[in-house]
MOPAC internal coordinates of N, CA, C and O (Angstrom, degrees):
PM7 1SCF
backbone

  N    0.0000 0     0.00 0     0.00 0    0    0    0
  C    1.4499 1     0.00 0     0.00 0    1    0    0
  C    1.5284 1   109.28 1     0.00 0    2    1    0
  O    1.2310 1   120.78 1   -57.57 1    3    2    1
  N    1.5668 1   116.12 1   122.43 1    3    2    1
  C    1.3330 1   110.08 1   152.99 1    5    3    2
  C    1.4470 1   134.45 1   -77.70 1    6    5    3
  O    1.2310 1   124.26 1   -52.24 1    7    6    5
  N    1.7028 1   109.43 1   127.76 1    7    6    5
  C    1.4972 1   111.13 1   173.64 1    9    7    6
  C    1.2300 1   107.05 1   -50.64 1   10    9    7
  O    1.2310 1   133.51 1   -13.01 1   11   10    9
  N    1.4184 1    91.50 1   166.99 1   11   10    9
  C    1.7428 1   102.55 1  -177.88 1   13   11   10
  C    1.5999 1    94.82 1  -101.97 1   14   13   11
  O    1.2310 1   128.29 1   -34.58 1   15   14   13
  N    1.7574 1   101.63 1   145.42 1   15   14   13
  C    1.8867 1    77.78 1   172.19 1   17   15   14
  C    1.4984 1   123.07 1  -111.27 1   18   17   15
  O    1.2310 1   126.60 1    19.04 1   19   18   17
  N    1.2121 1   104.92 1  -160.96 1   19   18   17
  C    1.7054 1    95.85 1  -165.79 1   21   19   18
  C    1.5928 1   122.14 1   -27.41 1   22   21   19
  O    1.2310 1   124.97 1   109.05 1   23   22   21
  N    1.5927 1   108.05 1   -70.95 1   23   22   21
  C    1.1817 1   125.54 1   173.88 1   25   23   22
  C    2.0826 1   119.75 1   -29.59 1   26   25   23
  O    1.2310 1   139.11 1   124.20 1   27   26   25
  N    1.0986 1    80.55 1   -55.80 1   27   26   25
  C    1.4396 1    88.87 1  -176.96 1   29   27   26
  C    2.0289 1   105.20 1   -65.51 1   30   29   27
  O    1.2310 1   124.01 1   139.94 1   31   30   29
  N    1.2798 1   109.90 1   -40.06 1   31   30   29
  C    1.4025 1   119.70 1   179.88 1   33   31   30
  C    1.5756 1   116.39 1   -57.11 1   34   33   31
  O    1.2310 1   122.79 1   141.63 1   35   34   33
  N    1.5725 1   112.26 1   -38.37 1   35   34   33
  C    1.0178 1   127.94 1  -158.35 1   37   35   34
  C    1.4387 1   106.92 1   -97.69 1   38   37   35
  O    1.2310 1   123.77 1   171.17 1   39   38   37
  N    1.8203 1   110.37 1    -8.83 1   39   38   37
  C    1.5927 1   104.46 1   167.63 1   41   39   38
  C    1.3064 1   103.58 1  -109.59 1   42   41   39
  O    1.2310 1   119.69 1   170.33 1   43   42   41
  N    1.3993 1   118.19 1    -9.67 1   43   42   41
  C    1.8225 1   107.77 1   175.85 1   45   43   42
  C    1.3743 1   110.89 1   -75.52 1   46   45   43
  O    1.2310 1   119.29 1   150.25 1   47   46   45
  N    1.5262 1   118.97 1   -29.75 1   47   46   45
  C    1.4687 1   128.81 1  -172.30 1   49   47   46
  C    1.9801 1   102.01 1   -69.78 1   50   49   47
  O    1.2310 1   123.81 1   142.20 1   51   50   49
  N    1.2251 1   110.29 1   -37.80 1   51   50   49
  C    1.4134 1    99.57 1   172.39 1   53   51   50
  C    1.6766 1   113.38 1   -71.83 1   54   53   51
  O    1.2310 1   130.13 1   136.38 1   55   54   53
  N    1.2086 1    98.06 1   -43.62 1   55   54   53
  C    1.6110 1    98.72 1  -175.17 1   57   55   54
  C    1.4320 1    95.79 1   -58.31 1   58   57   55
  O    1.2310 1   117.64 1   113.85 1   59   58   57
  N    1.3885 1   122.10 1   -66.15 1   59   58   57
  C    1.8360 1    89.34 1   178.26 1   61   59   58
  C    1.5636 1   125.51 1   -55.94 1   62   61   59
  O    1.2310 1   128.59 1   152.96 1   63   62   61
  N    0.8140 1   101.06 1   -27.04 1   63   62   61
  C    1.9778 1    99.30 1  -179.58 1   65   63   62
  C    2.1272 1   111.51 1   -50.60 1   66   65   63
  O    1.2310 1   135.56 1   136.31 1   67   66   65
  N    1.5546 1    87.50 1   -43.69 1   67   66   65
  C    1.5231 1    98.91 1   176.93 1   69   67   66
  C    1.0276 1   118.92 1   -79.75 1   70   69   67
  O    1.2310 1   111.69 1   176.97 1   71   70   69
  N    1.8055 1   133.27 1    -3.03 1   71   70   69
  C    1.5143 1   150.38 1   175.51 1   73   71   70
  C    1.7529 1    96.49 1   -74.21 1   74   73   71
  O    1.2310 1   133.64 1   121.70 1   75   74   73
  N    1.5085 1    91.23 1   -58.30 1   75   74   73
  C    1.6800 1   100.79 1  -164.55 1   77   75   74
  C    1.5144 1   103.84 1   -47.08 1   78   77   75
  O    1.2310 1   128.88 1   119.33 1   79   78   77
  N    1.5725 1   100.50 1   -60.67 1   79   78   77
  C    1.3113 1   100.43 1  -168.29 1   81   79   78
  C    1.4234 1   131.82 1   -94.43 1   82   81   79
  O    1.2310 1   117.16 1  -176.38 1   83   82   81
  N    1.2479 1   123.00 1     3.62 1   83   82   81
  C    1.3705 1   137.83 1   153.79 1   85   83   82
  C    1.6477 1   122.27 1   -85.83 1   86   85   83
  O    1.2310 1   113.01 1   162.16 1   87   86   85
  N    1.4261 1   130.81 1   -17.84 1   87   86   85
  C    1.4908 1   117.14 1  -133.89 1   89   87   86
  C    1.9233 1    76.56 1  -159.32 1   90   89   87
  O    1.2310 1   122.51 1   154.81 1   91   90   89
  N    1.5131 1   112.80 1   -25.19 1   91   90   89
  C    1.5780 1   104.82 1   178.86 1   93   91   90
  C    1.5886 1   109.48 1    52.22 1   94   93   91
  O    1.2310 1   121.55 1  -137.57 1   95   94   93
  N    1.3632 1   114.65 1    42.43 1   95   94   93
  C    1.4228 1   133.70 1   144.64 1   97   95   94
  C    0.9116 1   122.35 1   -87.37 1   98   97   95
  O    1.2310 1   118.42 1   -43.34 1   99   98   97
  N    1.6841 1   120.62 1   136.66 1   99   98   97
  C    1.8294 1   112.53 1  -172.23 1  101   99   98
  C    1.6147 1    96.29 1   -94.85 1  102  101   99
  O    1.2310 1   131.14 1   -38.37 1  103  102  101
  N    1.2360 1    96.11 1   141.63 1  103  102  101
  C    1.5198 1   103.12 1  -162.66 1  105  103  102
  C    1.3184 1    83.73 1  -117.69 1  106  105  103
  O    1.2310 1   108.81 1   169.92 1  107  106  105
  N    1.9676 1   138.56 1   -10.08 1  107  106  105
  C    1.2035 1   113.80 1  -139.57 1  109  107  106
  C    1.7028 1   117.12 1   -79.00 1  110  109  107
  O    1.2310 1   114.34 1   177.70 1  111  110  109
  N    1.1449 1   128.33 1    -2.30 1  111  110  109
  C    1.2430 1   124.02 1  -174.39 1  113  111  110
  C    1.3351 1   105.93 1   -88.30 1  114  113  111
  O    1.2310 1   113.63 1   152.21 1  115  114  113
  N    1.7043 1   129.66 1   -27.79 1  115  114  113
  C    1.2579 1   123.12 1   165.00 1  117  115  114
  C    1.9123 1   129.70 1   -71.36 1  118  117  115
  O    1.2310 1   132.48 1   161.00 1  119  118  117
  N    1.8416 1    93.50 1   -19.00 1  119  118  117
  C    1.6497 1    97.94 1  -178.36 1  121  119  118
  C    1.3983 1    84.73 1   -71.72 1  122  121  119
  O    1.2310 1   111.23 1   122.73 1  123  122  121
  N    1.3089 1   134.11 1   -57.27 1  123  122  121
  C    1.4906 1   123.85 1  -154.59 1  125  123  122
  C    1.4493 1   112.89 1   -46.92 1  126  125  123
  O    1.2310 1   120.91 1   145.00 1  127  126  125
  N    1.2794 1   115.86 1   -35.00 1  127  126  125
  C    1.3098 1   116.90 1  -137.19 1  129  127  126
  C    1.7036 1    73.00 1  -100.64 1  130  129  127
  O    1.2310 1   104.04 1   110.08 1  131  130  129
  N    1.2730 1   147.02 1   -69.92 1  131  130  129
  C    1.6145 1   132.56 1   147.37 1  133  131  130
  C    1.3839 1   123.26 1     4.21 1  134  133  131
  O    1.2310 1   122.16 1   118.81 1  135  134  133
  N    1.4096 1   113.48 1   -61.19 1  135  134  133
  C    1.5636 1   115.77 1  -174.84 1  137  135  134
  C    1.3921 1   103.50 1   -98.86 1  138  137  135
  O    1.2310 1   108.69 1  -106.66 1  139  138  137
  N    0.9562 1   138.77 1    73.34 1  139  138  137
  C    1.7838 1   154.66 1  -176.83 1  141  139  138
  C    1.4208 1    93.77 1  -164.93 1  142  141  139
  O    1.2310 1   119.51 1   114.91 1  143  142  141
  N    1.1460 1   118.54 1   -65.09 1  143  142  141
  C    1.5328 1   120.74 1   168.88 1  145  143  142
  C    2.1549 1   126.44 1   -66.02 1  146  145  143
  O    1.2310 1   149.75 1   157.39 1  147  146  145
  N    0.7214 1    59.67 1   -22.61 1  147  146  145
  C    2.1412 1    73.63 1   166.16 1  149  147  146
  C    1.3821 1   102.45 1   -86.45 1  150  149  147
  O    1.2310 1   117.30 1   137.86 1  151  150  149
  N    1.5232 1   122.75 1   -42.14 1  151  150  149
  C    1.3313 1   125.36 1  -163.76 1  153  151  150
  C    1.7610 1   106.43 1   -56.47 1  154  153  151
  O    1.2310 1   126.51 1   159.93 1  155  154  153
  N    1.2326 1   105.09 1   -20.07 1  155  154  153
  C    1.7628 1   113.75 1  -146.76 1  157  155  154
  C    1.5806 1    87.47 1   -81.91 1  158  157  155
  O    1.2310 1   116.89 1   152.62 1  159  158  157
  N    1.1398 1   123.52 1   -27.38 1  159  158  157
  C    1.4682 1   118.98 1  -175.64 1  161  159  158
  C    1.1448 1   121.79 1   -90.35 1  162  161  159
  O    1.2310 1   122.21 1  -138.59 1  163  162  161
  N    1.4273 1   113.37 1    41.41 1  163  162  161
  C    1.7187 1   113.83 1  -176.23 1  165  163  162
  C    1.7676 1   122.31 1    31.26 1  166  165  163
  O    1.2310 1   121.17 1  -135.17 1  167  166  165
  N    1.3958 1   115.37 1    44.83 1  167  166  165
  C    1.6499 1    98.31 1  -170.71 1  169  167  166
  C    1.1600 1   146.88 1    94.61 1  170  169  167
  O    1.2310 1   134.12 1   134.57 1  171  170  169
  N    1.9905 1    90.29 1   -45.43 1  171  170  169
  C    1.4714 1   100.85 1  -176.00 1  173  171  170
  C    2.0631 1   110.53 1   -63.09 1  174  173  171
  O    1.2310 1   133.60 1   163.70 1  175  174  173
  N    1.0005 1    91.32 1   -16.30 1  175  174  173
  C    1.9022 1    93.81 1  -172.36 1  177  175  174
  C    1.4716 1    97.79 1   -85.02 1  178  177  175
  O    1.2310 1   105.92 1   179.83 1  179  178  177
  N    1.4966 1   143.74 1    -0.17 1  179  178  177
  C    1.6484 1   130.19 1  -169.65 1  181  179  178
  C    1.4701 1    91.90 1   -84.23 1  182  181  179
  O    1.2310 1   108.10 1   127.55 1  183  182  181
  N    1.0203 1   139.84 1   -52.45 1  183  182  181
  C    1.6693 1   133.34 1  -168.32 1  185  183  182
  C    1.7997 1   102.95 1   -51.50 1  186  185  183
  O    1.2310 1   123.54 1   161.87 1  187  186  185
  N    1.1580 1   110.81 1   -18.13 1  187  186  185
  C    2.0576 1   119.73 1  -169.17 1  189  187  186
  C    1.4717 1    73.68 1   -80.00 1  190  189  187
  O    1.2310 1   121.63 1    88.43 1  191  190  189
  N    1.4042 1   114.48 1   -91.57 1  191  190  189
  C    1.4973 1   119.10 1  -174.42 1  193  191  190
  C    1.1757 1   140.23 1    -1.36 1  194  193  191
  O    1.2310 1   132.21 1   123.99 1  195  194  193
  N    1.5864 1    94.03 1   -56.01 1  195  194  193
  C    1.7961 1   115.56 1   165.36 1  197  195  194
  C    1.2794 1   125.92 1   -69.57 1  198  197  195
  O    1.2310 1   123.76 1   136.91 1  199  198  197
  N    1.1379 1   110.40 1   -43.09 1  199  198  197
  C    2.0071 1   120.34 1   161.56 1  201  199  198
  C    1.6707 1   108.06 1   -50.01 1  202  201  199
  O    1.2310 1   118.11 1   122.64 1  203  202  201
  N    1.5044 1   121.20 1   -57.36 1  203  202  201
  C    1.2678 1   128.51 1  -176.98 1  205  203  202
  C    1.7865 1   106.87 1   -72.12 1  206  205  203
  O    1.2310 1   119.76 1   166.71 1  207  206  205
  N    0.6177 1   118.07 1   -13.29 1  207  206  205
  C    1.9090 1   112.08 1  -178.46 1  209  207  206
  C    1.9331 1    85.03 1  -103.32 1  210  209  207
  O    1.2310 1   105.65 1   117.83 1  211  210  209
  N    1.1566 1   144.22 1   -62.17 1  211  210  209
  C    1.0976 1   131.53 1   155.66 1  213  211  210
  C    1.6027 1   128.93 1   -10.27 1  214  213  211
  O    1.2310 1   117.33 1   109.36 1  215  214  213
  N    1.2209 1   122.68 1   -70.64 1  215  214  213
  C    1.3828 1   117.31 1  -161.18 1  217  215  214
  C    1.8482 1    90.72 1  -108.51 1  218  217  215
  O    1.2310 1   119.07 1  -174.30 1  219  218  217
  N    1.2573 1   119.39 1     5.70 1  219  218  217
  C    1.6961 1   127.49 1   162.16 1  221  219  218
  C    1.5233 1    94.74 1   -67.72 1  222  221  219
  O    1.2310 1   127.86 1   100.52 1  223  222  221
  N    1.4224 1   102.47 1   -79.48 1  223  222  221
  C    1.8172 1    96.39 1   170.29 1  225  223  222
  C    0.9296 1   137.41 1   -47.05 1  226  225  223
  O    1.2310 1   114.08 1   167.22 1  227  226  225
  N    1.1577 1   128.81 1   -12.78 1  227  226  225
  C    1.6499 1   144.95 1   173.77 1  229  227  226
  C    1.4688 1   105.26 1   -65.80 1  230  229  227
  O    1.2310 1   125.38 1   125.38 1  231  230  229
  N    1.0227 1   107.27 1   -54.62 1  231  230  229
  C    2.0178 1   137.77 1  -174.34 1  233  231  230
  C    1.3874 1    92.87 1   -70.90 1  234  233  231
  O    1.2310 1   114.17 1   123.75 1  235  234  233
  N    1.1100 1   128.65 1   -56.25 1  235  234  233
  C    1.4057 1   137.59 1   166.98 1  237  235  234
  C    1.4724 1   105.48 1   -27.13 1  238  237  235
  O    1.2310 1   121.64 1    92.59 1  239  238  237
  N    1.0159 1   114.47 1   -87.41 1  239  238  237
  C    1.4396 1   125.52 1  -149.24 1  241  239  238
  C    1.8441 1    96.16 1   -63.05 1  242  241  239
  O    1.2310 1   123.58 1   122.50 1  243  242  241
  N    0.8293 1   110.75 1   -57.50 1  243  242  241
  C    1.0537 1   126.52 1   171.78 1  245  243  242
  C    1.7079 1   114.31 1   -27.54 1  246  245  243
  O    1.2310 1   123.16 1   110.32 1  247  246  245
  N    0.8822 1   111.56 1   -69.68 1  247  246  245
  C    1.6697 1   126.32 1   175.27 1  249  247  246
  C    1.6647 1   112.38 1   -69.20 1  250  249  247
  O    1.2310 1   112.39 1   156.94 1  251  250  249
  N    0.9783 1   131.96 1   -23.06 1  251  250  249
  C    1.5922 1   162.42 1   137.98 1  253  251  250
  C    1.4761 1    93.57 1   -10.49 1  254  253  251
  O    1.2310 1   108.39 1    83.09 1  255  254  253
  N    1.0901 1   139.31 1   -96.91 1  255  254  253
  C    1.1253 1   116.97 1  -155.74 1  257  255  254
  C    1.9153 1   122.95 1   -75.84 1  258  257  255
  O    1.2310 1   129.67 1   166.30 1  259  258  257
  N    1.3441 1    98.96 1   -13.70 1  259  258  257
  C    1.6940 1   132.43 1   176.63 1  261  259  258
  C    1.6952 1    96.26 1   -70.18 1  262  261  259
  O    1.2310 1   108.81 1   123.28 1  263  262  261
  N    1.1502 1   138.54 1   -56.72 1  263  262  261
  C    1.3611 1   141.06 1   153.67 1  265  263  262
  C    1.0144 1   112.56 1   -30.88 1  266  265  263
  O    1.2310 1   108.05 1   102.31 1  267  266  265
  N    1.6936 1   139.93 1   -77.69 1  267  266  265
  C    1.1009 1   134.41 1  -175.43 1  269  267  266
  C    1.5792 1   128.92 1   -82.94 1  270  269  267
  O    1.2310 1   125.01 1  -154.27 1  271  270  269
  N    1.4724 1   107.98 1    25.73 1  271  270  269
  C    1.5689 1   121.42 1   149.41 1  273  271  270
  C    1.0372 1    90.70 1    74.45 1  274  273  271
  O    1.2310 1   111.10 1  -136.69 1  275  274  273
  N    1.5670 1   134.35 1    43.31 1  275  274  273
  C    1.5174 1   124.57 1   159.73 1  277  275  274
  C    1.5933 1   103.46 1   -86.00 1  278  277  275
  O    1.2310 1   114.04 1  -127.22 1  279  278  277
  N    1.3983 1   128.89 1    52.78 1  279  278  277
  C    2.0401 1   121.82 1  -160.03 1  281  279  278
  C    1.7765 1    83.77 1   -76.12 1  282  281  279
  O    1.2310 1   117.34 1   128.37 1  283  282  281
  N    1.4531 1   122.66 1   -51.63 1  283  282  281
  C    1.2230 1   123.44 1  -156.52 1  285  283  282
  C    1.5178 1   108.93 1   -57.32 1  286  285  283
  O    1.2310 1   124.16 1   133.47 1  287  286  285
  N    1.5577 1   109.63 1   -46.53 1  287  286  285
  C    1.8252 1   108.87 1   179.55 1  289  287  286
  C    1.4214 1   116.36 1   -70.90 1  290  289  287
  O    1.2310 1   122.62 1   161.14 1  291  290  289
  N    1.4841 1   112.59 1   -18.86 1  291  290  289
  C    1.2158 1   119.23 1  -169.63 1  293  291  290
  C    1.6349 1   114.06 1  -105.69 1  294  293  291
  O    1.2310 1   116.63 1  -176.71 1  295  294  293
  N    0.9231 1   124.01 1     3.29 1  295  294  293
  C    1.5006 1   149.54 1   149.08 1  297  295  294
  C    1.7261 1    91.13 1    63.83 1  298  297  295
  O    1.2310 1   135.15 1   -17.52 1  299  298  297
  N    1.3212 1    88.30 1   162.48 1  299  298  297
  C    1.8556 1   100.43 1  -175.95 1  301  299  298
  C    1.6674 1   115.35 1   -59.84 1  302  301  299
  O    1.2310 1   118.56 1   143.81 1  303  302  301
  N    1.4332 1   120.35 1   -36.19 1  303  302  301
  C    1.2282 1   127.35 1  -167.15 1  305  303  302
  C    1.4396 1    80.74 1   -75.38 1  306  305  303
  O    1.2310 1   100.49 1    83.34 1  307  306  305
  N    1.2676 1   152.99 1   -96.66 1  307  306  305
  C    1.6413 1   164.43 1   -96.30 1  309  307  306
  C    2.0129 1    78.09 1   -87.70 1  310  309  307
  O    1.2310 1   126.98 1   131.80 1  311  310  309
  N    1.3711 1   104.17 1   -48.20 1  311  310  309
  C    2.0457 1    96.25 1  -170.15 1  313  311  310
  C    1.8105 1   110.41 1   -62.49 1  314  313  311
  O    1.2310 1   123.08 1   146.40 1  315  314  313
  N    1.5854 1   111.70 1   -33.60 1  315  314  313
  C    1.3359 1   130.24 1   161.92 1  317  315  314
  C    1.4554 1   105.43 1   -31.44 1  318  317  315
  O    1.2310 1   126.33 1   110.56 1  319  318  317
  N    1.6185 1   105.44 1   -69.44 1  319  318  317
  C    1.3800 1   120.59 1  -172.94 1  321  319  318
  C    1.1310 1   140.58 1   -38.84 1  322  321  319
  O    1.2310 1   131.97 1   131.61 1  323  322  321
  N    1.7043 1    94.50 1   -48.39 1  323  322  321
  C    1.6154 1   110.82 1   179.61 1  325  323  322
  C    1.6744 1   119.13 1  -100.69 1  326  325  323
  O    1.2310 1   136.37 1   176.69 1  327  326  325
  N    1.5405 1    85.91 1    -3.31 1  327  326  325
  C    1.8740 1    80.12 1   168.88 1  329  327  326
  C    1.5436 1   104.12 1   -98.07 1  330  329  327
  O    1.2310 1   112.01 1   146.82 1  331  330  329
  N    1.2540 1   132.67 1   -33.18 1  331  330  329
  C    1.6494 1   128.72 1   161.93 1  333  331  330
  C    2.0458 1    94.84 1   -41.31 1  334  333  331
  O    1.2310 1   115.34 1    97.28 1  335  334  333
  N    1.3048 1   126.44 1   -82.72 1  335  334  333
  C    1.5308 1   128.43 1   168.30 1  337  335  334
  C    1.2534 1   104.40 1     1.25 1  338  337  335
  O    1.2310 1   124.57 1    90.29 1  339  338  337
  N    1.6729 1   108.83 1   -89.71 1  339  338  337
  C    1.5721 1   131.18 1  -160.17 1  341  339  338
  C    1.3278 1   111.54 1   -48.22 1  342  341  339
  O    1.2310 1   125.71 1   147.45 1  343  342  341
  N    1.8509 1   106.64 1   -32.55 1  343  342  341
  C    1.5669 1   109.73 1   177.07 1  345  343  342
  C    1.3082 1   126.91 1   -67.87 1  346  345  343
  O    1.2310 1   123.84 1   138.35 1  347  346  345
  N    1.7193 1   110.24 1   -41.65 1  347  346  345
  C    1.4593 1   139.26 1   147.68 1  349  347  346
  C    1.3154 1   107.54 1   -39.04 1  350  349  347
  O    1.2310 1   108.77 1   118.77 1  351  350  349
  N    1.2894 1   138.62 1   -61.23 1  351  350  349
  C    1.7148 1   127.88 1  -165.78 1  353  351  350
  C    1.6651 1   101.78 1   -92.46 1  354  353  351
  O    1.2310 1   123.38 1   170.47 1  355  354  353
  N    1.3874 1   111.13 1    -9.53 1  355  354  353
  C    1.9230 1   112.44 1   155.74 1  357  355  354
  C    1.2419 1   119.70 1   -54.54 1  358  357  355
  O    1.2310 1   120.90 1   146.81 1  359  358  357
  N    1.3990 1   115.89 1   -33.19 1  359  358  357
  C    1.6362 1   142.51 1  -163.76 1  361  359  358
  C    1.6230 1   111.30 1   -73.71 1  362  361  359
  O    1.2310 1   137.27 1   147.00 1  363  362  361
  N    1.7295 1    84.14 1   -33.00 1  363  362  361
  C    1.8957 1    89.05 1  -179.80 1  365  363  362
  C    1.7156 1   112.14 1   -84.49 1  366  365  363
  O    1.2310 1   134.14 1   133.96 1  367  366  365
  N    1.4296 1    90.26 1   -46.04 1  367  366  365
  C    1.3953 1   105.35 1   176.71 1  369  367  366
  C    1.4983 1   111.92 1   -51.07 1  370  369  367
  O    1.2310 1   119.49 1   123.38 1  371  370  369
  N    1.1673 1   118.58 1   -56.62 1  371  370  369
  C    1.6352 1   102.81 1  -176.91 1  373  371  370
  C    1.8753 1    98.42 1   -63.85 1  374  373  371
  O    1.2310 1   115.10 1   133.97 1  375  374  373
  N    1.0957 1   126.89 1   -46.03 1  375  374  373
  C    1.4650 1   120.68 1  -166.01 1  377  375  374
  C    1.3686 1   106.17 1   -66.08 1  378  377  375
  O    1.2310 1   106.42 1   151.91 1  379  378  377
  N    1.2882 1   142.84 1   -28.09 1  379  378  377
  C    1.6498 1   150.38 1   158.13 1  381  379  378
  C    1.8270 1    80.29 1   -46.07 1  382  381  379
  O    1.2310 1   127.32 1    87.43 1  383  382  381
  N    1.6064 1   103.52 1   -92.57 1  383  382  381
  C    1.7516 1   101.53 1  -163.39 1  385  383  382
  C    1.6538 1   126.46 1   -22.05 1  386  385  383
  O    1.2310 1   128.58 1   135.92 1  387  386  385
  N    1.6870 1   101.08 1   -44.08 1  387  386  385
  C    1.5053 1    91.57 1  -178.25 1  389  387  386
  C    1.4436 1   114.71 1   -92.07 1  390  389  387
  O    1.2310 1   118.41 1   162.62 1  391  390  389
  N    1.5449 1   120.64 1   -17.38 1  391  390  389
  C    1.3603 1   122.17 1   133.81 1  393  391  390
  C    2.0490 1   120.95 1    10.90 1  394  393  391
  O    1.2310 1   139.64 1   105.13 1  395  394  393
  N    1.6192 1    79.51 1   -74.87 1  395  394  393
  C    1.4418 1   105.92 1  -162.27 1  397  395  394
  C    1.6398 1    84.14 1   -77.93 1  398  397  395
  O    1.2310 1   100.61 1   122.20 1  399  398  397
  N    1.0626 1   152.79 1   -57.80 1  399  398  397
  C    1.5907 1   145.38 1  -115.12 1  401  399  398
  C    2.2226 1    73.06 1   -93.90 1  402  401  399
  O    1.2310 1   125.86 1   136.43 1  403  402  401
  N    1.0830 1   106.35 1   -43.57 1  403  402  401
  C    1.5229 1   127.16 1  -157.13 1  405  403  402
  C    2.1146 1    92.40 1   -54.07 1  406  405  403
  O    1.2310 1   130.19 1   115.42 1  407  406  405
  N    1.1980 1    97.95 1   -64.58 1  407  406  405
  C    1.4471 1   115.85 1   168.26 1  409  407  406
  C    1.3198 1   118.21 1   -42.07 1  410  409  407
  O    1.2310 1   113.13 1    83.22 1  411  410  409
  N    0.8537 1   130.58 1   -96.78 1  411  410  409
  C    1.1484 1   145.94 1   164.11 1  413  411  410
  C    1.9279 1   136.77 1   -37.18 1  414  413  411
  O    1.2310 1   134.00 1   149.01 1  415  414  413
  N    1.3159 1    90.53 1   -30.99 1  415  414  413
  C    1.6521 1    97.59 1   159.55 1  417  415  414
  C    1.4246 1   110.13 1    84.00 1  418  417  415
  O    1.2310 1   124.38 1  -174.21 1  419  418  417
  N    1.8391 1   109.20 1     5.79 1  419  418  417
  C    1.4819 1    96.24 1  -179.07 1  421  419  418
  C    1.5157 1    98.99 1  -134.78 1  422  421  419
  O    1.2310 1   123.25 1   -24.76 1  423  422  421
  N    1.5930 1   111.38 1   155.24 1  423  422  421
  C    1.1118 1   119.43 1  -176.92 1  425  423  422
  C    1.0821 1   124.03 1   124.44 1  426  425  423
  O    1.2310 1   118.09 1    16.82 1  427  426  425
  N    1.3976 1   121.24 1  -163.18 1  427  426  425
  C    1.6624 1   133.15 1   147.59 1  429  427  426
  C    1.3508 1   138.20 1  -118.20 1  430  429  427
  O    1.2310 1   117.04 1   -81.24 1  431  430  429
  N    1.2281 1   123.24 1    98.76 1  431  430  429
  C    1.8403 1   117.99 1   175.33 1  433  431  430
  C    1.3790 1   108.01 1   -22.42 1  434  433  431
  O    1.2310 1   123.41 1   -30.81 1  435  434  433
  N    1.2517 1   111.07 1   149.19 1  435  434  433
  C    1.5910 1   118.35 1   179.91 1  437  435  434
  C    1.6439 1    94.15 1  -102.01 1  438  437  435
  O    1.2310 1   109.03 1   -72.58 1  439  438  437
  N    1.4952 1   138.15 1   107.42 1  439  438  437
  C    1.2959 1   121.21 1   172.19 1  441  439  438
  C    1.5249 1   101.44 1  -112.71 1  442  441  439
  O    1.2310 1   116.57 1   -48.14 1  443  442  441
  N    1.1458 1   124.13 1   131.86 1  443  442  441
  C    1.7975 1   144.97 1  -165.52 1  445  443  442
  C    1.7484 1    89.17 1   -99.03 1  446  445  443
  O    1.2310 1   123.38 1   -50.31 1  447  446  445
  N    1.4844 1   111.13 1   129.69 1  447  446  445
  C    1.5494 1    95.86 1   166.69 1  449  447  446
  C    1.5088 1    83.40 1  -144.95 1  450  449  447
  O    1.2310 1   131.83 1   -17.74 1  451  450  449
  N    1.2849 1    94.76 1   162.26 1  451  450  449
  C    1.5446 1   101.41 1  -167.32 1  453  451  450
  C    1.4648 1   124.31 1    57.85 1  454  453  451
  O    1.2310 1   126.74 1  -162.47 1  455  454  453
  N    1.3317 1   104.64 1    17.53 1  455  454  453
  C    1.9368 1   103.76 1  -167.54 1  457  455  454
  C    1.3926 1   102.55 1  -124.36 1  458  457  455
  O    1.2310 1   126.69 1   -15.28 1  459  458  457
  N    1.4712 1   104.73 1   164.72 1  459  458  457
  C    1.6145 1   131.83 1  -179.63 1  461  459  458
  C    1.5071 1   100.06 1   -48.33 1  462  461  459
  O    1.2310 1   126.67 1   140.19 1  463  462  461
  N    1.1853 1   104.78 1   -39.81 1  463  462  461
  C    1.4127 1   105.10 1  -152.47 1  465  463  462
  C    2.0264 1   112.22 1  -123.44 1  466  465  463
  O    1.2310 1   128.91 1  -152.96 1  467  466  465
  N    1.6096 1   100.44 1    27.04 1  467  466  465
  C    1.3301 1    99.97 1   170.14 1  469  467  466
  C    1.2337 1   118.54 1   -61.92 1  470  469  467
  O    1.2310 1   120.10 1   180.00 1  471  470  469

C-alpha cells in the first residue's frame, strides 16, 4: 500500500472535520489516524489545514443544496452558477494542495490539463 502524502492527508483531514460537523458523521477514527500523521510536521502544516477546511466549506456549501436535489427550486441558471464557483474555489484547492507538495518536498503536484479547473 502506498501512503498518502502530506497534501493529500491534509485535505482528507478537513473533509472529515466538515463530515463531523456538518453531516454529524463520526469521522473520528479517520481524523486520528490524519492527525498522528500531521503531528510529524511540527505545526508547520496547520495553517495548510486551515486554508483547506476553509475553501472545503466554501465548496461545501455551495454543492449543499445541489446534493440534496433541490435542481427544481434552485433553477438551472443558479446550478450554472455554482458549478462555474465550485470550479473557481477547485482552483484554490488544488493550488493550497501543491502549495503543500511545494513545501514540503513530498508528493505529487496536481496539474489539470484540459480541465475547468487548470
Amino acid at each position: 500500500m502506498i501512503p498518502y502524502p502530506i497534501n493529500e492527508i491534509a485535505d482528507r483531514h478537513s473533509i472529515c472535520r466538515l463530515k463531523e460537523e456538518r453531516a454529524a458523521v463520526d469521522m473520528s477514527r479517520e481524523m486520528n489516524i490524519y492527525e498522528e500523521e500531521l503531528k510529524q510536521y511540527n505545526g508547520s502544516i496547520w495553517n495548510y489545514v486551515k486554508r483547506l477546511y476553509q475553501i472545503n466549506g466554501e465548496i461545501w456549501d455551495l454543492e449543499a443544496a445541489i446534493r440534496q436535489g433541490l435542481d427544481d427550486e434552485l433553477g438551472l441558471e443558479e446550478i450554472g452558477r455554482r458549478a462555474i464557483e465550485i470550479r473557481n474555489k477547485n482552483k484554490i484547492r488544488i493550488s493550497i494542495k501543491n502549495e503543500i507538495v511545494d513545501a514540503f518536498g513530498e508528493g505529487f503536484r496536481d496539474i489539470k490539463v484540459n480541465h475547468g479547473s487548470e
